[in-house]
C-alpha positions in Angstrom: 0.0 0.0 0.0 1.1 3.5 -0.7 0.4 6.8 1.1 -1.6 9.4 -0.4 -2.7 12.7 0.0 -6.1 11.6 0.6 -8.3 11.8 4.0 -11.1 10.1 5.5 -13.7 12.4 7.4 -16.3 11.3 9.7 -19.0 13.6 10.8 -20.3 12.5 14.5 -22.6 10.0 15.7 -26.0 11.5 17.5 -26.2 10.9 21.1 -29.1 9.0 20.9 -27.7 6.4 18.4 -29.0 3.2 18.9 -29.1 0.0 16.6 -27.3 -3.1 15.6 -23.3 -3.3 14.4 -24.6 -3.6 11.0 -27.1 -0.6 11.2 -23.7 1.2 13.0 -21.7 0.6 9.9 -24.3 2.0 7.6 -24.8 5.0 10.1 -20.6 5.6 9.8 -20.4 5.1 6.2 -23.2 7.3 5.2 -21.3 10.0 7.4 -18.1 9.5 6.4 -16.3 11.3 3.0 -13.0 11.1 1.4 -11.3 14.4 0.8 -7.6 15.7 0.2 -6.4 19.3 1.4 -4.2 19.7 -1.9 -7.1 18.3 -4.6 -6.9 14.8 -6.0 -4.4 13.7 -8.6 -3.7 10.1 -8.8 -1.3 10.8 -11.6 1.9 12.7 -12.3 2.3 15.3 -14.5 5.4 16.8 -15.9 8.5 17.2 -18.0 11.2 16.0 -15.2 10.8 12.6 -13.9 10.2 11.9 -10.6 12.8 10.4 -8.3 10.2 8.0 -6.5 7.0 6.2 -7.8 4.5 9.6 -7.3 1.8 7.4 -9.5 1.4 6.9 -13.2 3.7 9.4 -14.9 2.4 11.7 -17.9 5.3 13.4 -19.7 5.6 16.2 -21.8 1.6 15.8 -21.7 2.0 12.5 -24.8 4.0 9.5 -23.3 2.4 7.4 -20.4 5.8 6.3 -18.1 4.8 3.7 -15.2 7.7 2.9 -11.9 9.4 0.1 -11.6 10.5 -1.5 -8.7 13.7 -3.0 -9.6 15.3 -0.3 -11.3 14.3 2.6 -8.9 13.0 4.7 -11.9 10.2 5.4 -14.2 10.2 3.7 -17.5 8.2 4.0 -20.8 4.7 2.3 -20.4 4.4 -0.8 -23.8 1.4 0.1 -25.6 3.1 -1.7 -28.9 0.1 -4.7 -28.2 -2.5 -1.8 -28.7 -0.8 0.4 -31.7 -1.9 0.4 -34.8 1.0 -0.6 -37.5 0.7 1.9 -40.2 3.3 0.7 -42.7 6.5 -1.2 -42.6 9.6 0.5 -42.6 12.7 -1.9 -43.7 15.3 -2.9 -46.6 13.9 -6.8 -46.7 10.1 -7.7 -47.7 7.6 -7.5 -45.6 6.8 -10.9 -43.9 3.1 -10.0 -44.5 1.3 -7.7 -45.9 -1.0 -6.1 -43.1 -0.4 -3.2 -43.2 0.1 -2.8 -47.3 2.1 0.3 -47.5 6.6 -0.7 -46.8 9.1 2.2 -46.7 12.2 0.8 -48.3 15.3 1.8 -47.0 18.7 0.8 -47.2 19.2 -1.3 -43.9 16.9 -3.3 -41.2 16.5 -1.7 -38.2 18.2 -3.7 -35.0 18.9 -3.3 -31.5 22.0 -1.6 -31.8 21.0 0.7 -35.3 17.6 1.7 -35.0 18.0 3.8 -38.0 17.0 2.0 -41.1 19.3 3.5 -43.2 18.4 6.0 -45.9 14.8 5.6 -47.5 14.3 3.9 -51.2 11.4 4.4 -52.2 7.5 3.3 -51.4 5.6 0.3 -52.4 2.4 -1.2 -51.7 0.8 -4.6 -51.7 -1.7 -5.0 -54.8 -3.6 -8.1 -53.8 -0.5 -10.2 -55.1 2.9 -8.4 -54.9 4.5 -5.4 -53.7 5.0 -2.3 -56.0 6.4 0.6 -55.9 4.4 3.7 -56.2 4.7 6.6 -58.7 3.4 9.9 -57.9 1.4 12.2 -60.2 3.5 14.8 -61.0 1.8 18.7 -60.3 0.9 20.8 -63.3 -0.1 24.4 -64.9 0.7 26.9 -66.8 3.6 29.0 -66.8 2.4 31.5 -64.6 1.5 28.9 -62.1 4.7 27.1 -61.2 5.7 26.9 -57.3 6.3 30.4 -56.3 8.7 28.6 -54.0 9.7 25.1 -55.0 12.4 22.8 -53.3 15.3 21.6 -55.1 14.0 19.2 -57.5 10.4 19.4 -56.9 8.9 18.4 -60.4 6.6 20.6 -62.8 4.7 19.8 -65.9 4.2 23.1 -67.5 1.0 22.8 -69.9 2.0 25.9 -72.0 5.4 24.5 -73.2 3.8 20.9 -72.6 7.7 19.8 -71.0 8.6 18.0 -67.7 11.0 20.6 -65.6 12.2 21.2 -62.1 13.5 23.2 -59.8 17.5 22.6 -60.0 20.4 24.6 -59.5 18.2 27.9 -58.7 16.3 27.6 -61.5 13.8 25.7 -63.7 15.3 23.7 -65.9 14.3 20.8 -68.5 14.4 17.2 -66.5 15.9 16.0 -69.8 19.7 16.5 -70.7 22.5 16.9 -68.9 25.2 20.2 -68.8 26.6 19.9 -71.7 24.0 18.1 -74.3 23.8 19.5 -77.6 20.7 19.8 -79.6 18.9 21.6 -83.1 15.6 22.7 -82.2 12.8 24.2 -84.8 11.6 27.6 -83.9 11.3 30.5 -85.7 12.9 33.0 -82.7 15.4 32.2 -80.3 13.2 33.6 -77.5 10.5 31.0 -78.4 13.1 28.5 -78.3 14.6 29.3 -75.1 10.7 29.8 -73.6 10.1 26.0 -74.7 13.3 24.6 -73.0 14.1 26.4 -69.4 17.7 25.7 -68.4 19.4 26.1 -72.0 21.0 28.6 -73.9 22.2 29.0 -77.2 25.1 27.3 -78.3 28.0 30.0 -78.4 26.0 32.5 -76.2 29.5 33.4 -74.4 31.6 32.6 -77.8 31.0 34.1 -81.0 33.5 31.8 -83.1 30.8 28.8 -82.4 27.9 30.9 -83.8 26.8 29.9 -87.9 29.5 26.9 -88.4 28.4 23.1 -89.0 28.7 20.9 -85.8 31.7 18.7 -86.6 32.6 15.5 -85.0 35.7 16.0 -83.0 38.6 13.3 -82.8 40.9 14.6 -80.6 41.2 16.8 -77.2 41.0 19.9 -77.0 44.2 21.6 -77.2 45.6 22.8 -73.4 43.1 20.5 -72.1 45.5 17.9 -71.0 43.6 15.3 -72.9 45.6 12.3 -74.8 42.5 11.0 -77.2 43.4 10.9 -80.5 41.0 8.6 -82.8 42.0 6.9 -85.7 40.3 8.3 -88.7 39.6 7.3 -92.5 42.6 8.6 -94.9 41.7 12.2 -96.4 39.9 13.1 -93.1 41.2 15.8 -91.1 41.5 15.6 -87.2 39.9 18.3 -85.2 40.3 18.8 -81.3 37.0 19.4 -79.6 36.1 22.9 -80.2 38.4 23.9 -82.8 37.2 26.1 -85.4 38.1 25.7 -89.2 36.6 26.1 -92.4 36.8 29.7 -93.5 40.5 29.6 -95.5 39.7 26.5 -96.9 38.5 27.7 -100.4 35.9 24.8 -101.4 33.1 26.2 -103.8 30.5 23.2 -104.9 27.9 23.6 -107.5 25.0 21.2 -108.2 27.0 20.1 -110.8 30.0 18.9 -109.0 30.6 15.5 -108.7 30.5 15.8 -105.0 27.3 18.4 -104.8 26.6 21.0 -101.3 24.6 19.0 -99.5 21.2 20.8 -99.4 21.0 22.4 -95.6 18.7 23.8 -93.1 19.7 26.3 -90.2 18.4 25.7 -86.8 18.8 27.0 -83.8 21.2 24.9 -81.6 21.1 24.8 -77.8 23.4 23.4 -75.0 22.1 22.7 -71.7 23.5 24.6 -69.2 
């Protein structure tokens, strides 16, 4: 048994009681009332725990902590038996598949790592197997893109019809890499550049790239510090990546030559930044 704060008070017997022990009990208990000088608490509540067993302990007003005996301290109360298991949250397959949703990550969690690693990716049991689940992506118009999107947080913008996100401070074309070369058939170069966010034409900061035929290169470019040097056919001149050529060389063709201009079309060419 443990003390408590709690008294009994019994209000007098009359004088002129008289009746049998069992009418006596009645007469004390229907004059008797338990009451405390402090108010009645039969739990603790607080965010420092308690150095001795003060009751059920309620900290930080969410996590039920109960005494125990043998260790002299308070210690987190095991609800697992009554918690609802919202998903799974491991590398290896579920062993069942209640509940259906698994967070894949890297590692199982064990006594010493608790962690599970770094998440994979979610799947969810469809009657048969697990799958993984593919978001819808968000979409709009121009004018409605995130006014303040995380690092790449994905956009499909309906008036250039292209999937873009938010990389490197700026929208840019999912597609592509720094560096990627491409022709593309617009009239204006601002249309072009509207249609594909995150490149630029190709010799924007070089002039000597603008107007010339895109050439394939065999060799490094010079002061690069690169060794390739590919073997080409005989009559075929090697060119370093980004050298510039072609306007000494004094070649006029006619559609009569036996070797005619090959008929051309000039498009704007871009480079992913």
């Amino acid at each position: 048994m443990k003390d408590t704060n709690l008294l009994l008070q019994i209000s007098p017997l009359p004088v002129e009681f008289v009746g049998t022990p069992q009418e006596f009990l009645y007469a004390l208990v229907h004059r008797a009332k338990i009451v405390s000088p402090s108010g009645t608490n039969f739990f603790f509540s607080g965010d420092v725990e308690p150095v001795s067993n003060v009751g059920p302990w309620l900290k930080n007003d969410t996590q039920w902590w109960v005494w125990d005996d043998e260790i002299k301290r308070y210690k987190p109360l095991d609800i697992s038996e009554s918690e609802t298991k919202w998903f799974w949250r491991q590398n290896s397959v579920p062993p069942t598949s209640t509940p259906p949703v698994w967070l894949k990550t890297t590692k199982d969690q064990t006594e010493t790592d608790t962690s599970g690693g770094n998440p994979i990716g979610r799947y969810e049991f469809n009657g048969t197997a697990w799958v993984p689940f593919t978001g819808v992506v968000n979409s709009g118009t121009t004018a409605q893109r995130p006014a303040s999107p995380q690092d790449f947080q994905q956009y499909f913008d309906t008036d250039i019809v292209c999937l873009i996100w938010w990389e490197r401070g700026k929208w840019r074309t999912v597609s592509g890499v720094p560096g990627d070369l491409k022709p593309v058939s617009f009239e204006t170069l601002v249309e072009a550049l509207l249609f594909n966010p995150g490149w630029d034409v190709f010799g924007a900061a070089n002039a000597g790239f603008r107007g010339r035929y895109v050439s394939e290169a065999t060799k490094d470019a010079f002061g690069s510090g690169g060794t390739t040097d590919l073997t080409v056919s005989p009559g075929v001149a090697k060119r370093g990546a980004f050298e510039t050529f072609g306007e000494t060389d004094g070649v006029q063709l006619n559609s009569s030559s036996p070797v005619p201009y090959p008929p051309t079309i000039a498009l704007w060419w871009l480079v992913k930044e």
